[in-house]
N, C-alpha and C positions, 0 to 999 in steps of 0.2 A: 318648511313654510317659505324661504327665502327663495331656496330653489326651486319653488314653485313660480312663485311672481318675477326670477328672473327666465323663466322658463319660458313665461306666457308674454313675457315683457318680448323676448326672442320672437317669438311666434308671430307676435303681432308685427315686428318689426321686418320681418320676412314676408312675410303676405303683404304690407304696404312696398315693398320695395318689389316686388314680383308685376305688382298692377304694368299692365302692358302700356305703353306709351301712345299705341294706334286709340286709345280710348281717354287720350286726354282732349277738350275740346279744340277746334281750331280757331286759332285768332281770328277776328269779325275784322278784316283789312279787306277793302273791296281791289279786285286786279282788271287791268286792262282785259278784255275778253269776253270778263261777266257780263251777266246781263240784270240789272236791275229796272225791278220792275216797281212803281210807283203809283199808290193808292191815294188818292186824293179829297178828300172830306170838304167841300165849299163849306163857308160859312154864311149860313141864308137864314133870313126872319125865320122863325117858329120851325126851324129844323134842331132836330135831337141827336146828339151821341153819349155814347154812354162806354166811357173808358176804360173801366174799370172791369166791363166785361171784355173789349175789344183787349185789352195785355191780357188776361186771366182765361178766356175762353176760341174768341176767333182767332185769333193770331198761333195760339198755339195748335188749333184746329187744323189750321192751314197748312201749317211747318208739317207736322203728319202728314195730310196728302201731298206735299211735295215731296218728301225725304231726303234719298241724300244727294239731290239733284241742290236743295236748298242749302248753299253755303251757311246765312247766316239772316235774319232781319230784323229791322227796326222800328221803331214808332215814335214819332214825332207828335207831343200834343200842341197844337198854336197860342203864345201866348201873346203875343205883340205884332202888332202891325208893322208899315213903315216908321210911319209916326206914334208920338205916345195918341193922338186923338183919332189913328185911324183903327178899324176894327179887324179884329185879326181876318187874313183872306181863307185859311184853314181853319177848320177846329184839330183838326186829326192828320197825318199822312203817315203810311204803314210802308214797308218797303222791303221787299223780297230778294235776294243776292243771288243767282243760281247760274250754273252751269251751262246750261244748255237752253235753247228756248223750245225746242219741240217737247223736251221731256215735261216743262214749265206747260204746256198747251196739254198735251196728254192729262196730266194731272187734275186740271183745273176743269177740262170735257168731263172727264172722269166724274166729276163731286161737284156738278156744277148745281144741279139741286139743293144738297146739302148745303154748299158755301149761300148760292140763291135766300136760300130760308132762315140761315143765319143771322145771316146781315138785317133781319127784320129784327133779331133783339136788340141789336145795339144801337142802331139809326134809322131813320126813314130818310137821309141823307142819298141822292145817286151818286155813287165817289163816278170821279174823273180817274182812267188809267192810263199810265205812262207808258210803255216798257222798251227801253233804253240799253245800247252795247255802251258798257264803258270803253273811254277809247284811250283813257290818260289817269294815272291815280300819284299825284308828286305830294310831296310832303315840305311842310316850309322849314327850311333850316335856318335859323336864326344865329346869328353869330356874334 
């Protein structure tokens, strides 16, 4: 019985240590080069989003049709203005990390319907989009 559960205790401990390294995730660091692209959600009277779908469903919808063109993305919900009495200028901004921007355009041609008809569960909002070379990514070093 002992050398059983040391048996299986080995087993398991081989197959974790065996997992390939190429299938660990990559750090979400944005590099000089990339191209990020920026999804913008205005904040307007009697306009709706709905977040909970937009992390849970579109965003991940998205990331699929990009693949592995798409480094890594994020989502920004607006909680604060400038001021504490001004109103937030977003509700939402999503934002896409990618490689290349043709393969970014391919993609988005591709499923443009799908993404199109999407965006109707979450908001009746018309996002504003960005899509931006990064040209600089410095990190503050405090000392």
């Amino acid at each position: 019985m002992i050398k059983q559960k040391i048996f299986l205790v080995g087993v398991v401990f081989i197959v974790l240590i065996s997992c390939k390294t190429s299938q660990l995730r990559q750090s979400a660091t944005p590099e000089a080069g990339m191209i990020k692209v920026s999804i913008l959600y205005p904040n307007e009277k009697g306009k709706t989003f709905d977040m909970d779908y937009y992390e849970k469903n579109h965003m991940p919808m998205m990331a699929g049709f990009l693949g592995k063109n798409l480094k890594f993305y994020e989502i920004d919900k607006g909680i604060a203005g400038r001021t504490p009495n001004d109103e937030i200028p977003f509700v939402a901004v999503g934002y896409f990390y990618c490689s290349d921007l043709t393969e970014y355009n391919k993609a988005v041609g591709q499923n443009i319907d799908a993404i199109r008809n999407d965006i109707k569960k979450y908001t009746n909002i018309q996002p504003t989009i960005q899509i931006s070379e990064i040209k600089q990514v410095k990190h503050n070093i405090v000392k």
